[in-house]
KEDOFI-413358 format. One line per field, with one value per residue (C-alpha): residue number from 1; residue in three letters; x, y, z. Coordinates in steps of 0.02 Angstrom, whole numbers, always signed. Layout:
vexse = (NUM:...)
kedren = (ALA:...)
u = (X:...)
v = (Y:...)
w = (Z:...)
This chain:
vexse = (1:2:3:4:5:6:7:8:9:10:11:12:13:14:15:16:17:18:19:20:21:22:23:24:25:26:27:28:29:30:31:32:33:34:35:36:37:38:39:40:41:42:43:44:45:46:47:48:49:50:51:52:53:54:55:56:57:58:59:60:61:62:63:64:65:66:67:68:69:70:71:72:73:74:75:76:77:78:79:80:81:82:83:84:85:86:87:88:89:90:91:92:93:94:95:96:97:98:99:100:101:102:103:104:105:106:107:108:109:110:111:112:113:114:115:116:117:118:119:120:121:122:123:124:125:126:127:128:129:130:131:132:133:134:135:136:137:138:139:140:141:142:143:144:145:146:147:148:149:150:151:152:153:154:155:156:157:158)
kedren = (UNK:UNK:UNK:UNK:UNK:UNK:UNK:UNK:UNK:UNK:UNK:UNK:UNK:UNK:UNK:UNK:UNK:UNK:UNK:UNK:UNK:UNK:UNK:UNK:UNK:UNK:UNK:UNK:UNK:UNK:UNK:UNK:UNK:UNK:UNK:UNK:UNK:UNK:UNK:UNK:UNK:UNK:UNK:UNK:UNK:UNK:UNK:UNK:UNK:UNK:UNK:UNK:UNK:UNK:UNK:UNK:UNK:UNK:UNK:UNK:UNK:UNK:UNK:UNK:UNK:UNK:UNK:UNK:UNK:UNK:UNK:UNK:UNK:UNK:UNK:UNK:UNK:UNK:UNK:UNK:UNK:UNK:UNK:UNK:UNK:UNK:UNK:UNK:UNK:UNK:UNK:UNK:UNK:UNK:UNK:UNK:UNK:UNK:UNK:UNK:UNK:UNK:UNK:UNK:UNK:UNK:UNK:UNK:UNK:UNK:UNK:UNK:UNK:UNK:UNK:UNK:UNK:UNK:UNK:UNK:UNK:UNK:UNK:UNK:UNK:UNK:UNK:UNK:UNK:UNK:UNK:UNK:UNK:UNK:UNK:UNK:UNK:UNK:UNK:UNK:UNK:UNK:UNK:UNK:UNK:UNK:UNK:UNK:UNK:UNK:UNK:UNK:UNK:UNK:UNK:UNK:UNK:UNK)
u = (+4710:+4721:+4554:+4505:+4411:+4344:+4317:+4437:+4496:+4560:+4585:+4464:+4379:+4305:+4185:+4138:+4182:+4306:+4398:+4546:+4653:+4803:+4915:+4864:+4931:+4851:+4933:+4926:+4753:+4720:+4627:+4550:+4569:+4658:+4695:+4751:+4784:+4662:+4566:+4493:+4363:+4300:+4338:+4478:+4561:+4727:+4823:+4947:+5061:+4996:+5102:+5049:+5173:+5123:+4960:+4924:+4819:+4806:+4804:+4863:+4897:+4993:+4990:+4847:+4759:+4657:+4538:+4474:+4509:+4538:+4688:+4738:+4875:+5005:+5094:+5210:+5171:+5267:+5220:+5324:+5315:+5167:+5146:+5036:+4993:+5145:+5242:+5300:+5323:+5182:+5142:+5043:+4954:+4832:+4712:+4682:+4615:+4669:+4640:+4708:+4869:+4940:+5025:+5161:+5259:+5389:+5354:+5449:+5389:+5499:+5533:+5516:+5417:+5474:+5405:+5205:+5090:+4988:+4892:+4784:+4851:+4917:+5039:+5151:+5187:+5354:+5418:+5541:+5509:+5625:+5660:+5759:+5709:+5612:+5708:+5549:+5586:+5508:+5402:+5402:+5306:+5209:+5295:+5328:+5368:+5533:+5705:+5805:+5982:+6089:+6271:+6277:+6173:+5982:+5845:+5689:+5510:+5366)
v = (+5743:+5865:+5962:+6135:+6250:+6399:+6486:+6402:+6252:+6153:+5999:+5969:+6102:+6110:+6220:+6230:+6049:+5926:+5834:+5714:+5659:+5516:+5429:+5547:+5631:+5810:+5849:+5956:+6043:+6246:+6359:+6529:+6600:+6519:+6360:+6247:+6090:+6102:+6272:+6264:+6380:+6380:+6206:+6088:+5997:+5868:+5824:+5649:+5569:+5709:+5750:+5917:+5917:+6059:+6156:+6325:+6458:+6615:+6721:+6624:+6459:+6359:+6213:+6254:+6389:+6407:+6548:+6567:+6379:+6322:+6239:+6114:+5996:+5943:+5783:+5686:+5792:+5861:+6044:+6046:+6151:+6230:+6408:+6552:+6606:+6708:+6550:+6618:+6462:+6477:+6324:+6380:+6530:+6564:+6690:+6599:+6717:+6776:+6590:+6490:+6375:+6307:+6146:+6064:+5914:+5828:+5895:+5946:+6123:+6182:+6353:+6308:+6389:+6562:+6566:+6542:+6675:+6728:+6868:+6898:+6829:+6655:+6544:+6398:+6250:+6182:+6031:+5939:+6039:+6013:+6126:+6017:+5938:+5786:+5619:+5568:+5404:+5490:+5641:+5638:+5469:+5515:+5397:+5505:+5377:+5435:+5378:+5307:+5366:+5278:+5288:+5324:+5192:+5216:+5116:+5152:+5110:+5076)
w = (+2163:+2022:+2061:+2017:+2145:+2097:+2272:+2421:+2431:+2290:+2367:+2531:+2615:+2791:+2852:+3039:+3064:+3114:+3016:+3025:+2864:+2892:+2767:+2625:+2499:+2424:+2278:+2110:+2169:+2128:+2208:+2127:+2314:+2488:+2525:+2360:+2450:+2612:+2669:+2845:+2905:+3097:+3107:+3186:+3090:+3122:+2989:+3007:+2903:+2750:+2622:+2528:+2362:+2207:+2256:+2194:+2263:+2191:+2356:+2500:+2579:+2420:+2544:+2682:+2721:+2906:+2949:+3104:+3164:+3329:+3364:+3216:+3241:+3099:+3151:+3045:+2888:+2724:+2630:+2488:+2325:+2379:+2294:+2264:+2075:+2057:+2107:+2263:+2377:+2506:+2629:+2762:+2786:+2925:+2997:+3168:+3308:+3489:+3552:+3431:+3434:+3286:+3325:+3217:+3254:+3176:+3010:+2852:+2789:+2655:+2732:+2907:+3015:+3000:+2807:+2878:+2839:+2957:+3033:+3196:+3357:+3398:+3461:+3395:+3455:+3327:+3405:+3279:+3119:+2988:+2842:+2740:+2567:+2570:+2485:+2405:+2286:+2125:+2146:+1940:+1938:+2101:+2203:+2361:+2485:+2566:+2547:+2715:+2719:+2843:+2833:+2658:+2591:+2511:+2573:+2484:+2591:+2514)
């Protein structure tokens, strides 16, 4: 984490590929364009168990940014604090196409779903997105395992 791009993509980019990313988290990366945690071009990409905390691009896609991709799935994912330079909060942008489908499944996006970006035609598939604030352990110390509430009492897993 903590990487500098100077085009897209400040913390993995893809480029008319596939790629699949579990258990990870992207974190404190800048981009001088789109996409300051992941940017996606033509490609698919699924994203599970991802947590995307405190990237920065200076157009669009704080979080993730997708042009022109077919279908990517987010599954069991966080985009929190994500911004653009001005630090409007920005998760998710995308530029997908007539055919594309953005899926997103049980998923925290600070925002929800109404606060993604996008232009061109496409569909949503939102089944289970939350829009509430993460209980992460210790974001300062980069601990962002979550907390477990259950009837009032903290359970903290590691």
């Amino acid at each position: 984490y903590s990487n500098i791009s100077y085009t897209d993509g400040g913390g993995l980019h893809f480029h008319n590929s596939i790629g699949q990313i579990t258990k990870t988290s992207i974190m404190n990366n800048n981009a001088s364009t789109r996409g300051g945690g992941i940017y996606s071009s033509t490609s698919s990409i699924h994203l599970d168990r991802v947590n995307l905390y405190n990237n920065t691009a200076l157009d669009v896609g704080g979080g993730l940014a997708m042009i022109h991709s077919s279908s990517p799935t987010i599954v069991n994912s966080i985009f929190y604090e994500n911004k653009k330079s001005d630090n409007e909060l920005n998760q998710i942008f995308t530029e997908l196409g007539d055919d594309s489908e953005l899926s997103i499944q049980y998923s925290t996006i600070q925002g929800g779903v109404g606060d993604i970006v996008s232009y061109g035609g496409w569909s949503i598939s939102d089944q289970g997105v939350n829009r509430s604030e993460p209980r992460f352990i210790s974001p300062e110390t980069n601990n962002f395992n979550l907390i477990l509430s259950f009837l009032n009492c903290d359970f903290r897993y590691t």
